[in-house]
N, C-alpha and C positions, 0 to 999 in steps of 0.2 A: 599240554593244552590242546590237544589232538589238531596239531597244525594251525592253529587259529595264529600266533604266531611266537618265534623263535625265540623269544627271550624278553623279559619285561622288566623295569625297577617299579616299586612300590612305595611309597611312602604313607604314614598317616602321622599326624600330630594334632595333640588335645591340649588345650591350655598354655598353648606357646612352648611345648616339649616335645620332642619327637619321641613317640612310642612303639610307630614299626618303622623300620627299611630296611630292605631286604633286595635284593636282586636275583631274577632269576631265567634259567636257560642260557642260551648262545648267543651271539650277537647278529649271526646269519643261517640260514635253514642249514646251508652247507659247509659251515665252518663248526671246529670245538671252541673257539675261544669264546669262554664264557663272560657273561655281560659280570661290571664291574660297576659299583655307584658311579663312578669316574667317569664312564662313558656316555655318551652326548645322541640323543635322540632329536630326529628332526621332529617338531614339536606339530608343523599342519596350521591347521587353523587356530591352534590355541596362542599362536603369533598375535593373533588379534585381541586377543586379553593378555598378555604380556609384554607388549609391545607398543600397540598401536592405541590401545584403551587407554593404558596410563599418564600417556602423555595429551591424548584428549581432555582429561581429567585432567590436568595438568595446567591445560589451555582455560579452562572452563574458570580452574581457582584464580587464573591472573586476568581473569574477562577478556580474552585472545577466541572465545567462543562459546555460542549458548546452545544448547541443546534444540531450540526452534528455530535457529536460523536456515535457511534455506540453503541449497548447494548453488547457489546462484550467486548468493551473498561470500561464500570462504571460495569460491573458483570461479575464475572467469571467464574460462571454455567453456564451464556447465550453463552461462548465462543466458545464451541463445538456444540453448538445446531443452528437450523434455524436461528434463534431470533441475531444470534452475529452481521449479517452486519445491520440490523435494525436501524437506526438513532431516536435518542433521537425527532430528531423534527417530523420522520414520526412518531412515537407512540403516541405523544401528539396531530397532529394533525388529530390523530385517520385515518390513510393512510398508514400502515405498513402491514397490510392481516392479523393481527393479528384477530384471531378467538372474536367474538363479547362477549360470556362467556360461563362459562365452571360449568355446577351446582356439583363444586365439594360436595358438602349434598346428595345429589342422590346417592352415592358409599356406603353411610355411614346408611343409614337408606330406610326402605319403606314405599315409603311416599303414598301409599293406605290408610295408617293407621297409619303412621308418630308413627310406633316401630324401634325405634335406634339397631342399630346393637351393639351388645354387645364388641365386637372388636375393637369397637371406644369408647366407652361412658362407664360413670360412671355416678350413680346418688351423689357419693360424690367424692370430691375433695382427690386426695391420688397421690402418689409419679409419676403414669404411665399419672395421668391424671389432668394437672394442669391447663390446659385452661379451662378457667370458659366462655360457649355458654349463661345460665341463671343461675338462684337460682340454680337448682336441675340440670343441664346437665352439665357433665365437659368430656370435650373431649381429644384424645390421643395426648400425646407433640406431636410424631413423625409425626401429621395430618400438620404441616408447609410446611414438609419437601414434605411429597406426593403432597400437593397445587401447591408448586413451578416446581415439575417431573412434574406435568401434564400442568401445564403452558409452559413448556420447549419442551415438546414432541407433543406440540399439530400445527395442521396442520398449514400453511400459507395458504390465499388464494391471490387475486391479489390485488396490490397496488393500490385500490380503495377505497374511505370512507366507511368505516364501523367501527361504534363505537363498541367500547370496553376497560372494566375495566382492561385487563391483565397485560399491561405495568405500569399498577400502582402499584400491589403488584411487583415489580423488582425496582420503584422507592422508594416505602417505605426500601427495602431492604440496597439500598446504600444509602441512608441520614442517618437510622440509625446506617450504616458501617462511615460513614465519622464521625457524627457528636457524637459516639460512647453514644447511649441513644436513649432509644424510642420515637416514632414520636410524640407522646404524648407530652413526653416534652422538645422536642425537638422548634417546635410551639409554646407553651407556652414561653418557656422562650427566644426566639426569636421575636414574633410578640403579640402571645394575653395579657402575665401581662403590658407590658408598654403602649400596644394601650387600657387596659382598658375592652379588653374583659374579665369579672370577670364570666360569665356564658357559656361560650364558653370551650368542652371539648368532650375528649370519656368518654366512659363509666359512663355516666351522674352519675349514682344510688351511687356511691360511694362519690360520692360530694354533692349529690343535694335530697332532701326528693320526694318520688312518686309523691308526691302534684304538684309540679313545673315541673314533666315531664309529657310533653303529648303520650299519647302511640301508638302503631300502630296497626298492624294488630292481630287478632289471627291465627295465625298459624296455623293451619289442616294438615301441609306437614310435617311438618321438628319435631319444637319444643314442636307443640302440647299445646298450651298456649296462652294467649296473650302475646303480647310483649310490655313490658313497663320498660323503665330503661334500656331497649339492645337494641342493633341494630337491624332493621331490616333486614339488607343485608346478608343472607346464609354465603356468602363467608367472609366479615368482622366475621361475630358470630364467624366462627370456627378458626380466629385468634384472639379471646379474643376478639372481641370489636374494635381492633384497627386497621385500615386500611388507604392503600393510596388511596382509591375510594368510602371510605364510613364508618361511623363510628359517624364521627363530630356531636354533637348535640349542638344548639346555641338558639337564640330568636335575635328577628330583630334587635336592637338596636345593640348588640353585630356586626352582620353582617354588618350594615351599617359605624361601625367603621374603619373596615378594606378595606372594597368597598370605603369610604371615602379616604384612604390612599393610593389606586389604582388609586385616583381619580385627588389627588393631586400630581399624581407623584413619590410617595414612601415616599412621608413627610406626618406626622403626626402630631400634635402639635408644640412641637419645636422637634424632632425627626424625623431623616433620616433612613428610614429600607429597601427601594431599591433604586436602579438609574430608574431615568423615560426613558431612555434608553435602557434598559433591558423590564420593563414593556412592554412598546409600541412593541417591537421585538415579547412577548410572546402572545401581545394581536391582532395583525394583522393578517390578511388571509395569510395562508401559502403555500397554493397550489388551483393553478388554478381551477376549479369547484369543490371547498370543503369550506363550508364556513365556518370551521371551525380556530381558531389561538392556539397556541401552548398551547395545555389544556382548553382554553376559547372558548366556542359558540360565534358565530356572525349572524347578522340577514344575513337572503340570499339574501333579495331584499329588499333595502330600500327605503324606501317612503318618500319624502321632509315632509311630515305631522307625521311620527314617528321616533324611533331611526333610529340614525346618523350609517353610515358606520365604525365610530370608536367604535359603542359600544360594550361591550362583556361583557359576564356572564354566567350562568348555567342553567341547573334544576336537578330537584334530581327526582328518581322512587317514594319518599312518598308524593310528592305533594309539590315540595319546588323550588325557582326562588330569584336569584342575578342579579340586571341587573344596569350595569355601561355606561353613554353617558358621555363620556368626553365635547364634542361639546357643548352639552345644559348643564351639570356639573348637571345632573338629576343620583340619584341614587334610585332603586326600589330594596324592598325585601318583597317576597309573602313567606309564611311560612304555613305549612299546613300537615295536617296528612289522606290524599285522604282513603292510602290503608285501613281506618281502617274500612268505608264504604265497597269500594269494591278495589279490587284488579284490577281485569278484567271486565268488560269493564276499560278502563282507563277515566272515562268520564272528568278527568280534563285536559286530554290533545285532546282527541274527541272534545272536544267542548271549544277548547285552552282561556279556562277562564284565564291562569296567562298572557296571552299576549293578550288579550282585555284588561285588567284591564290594562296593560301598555299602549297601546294608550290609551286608556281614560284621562289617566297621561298625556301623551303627546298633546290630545286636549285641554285638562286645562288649560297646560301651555306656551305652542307655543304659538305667536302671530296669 
């Protein structure tokens, strides 16, 4: 894959059957241990379609939230701030001027040389400093509290597409205000032990041996390390691991379970866990030249020869893609640890390898 990156799982299924997976390369640029279905990719942003979506969707079918409500109305921080008139469905579909992101790590350390400011960080875990970033970094409780002030105080620009993670920490915020438990297991005991995702989770390392996780990048800014068993995402680390935008670490088979269950409408075996109703509202184009649906990507310009205008899915910043065709009932999931190669250039998305590999899928299988 000429360095684009070290190792990938693949899957596709057609018809509720799996017809490829496959795993392939290494699990680190500089390791032999070759990648295994078994092994757990930090999934990025696709956390927010398998995580953080589902149980919005969730909210929606017990009327616990509607799609135009404002962030003023589900948070109470947001009520005095810019952010109050904000509708739940411009933030999702990423059209509210919400600022794209915000390196709240940059305040806390210099990252010339990625020395932690002492003001923040402990190198052991003690009463000031309970959020565990890795092994050795435990950062200050009160850093929640400053993430959310600077989410709150931070500018708007115009009601045009621009992606951004911000309206996600404010929905981790009220699910685990409603559903009073972290999002963690919140997920878990809502959609991943009965659908069977048994390797699907944050904070991998606590669950899962190094062996079975694949790692990512080494860090030179922040942590100064490699990162393996934590998240990659700055802004997930310095909420423990656990986020509405990033955190989730799966292997394909687990993903395809639940894209499965998107796919059929919200049924799963003999199990109902959304209305196909709700789905299709969250998975549609929501505003006129954004081809975005409410959390879910959509392709922009569809081509009779590939995905259908119903399809939707993700990608993640480490090299990672869920892609759901209701139409053809084709489900793809590319898994991959890109950053660990390189960061910048991004050559997996330069030279958009995880959407050739999908039409390829789609020339296979179309008539």
């Amino acid at each position: 894959m000429n360095h684009y990156t070290p190792g990938m799982q693949i899957l596709v299924a057609k018809d509720g059957k799996v017809i490829y997976d496959k795993s392939f390369g290494t699990q680190d640029k500089n390791s032999s241990v070759k990648v295994k279905w078994t092994d757990l990719y930090d999934l990025a942003s696709v956390t927010k379609v398998t995580a953080t979506l589902p149980l919005l969707m969730l909210e929606v079918v017990e009327n616990k939230l509607r799609l135009d409500q404002t962030l003023g109305e589900i948070d109470e921080q947001a009520k005095n701030t810019n952010k109050s008139n904000l509708t739940v469905r411009e933030v999702l579909a990423h059209q509210a001027g919400l600022k794209p992101w915000i390196g709240f790590y940059n305040e806390t350390v210099n990252v010339k040389n990625a020395r932690l400011y002492l003001d923040f960080y402990s190198r052991k875990k003690d009463e000031e400093h309970q959020i565990k970033v890795t092994d050795n970094i435990f950062i200050i409780n009160s850093i929640k509290d400053t993430i959310y002030e600077d989410i709150y105080k931070s500018p708007l620009g115009k009601k045009t597409y621009q992606y951004s993670d911000l309206g996600y920490y404010i929905f981790k915020k009220k699910l685990e205000k409603d559903f009073q438990e972290g999002l963690n297991q919140i997920v878990q005991e809502k959609f991943y032990q009965d659908l069977g995702m048994y390797r699907t989770t944050f904070n991998p390392k606590e669950k899962f041996s190094l062996n079975n996780i694949v790692p990512t990048e080494y860090d030179k800014t922040y942590r100064n390390q490699l990162i393996h068993g934590f998240v990659h995402d700055q802004g997930a680390a310095m909420m423990g691991g656990i986020a509405g935008h990033a955190g989730l670490f799966s292997n394909s088979i687990d993903l395809a379970k639940l894209m499965q269950m998107y796919l059929n409408g919200g049924e799963y075996g003999d199990q109902k866990y959304l209305d196909s109703s709700v789905i299709q509202e969250f998975t549609k184009q929501q505003f006129k030249g954004n081809h975005r649906g409410a959390g879910f990507d959509k392709i922009t310009n569809p081509l009779q020869t590939g995905p259908s205008a119903e399809s939707f899915g993700h990608t993640g910043f480490t090299g990672t893609m869920v892609w759901v065709d209701p139409k053809y009932k084709i489900i793809y999931i590319f898994l991959s640890n890109r950053v660990n190669e390189t960061v910048e250039p991004n050559y997996l998305s330069i030279k958009k390898v995880r959407e050739n590999i999908r039409q390829v899928i789609y020339d296979a299988i179309l008539p």
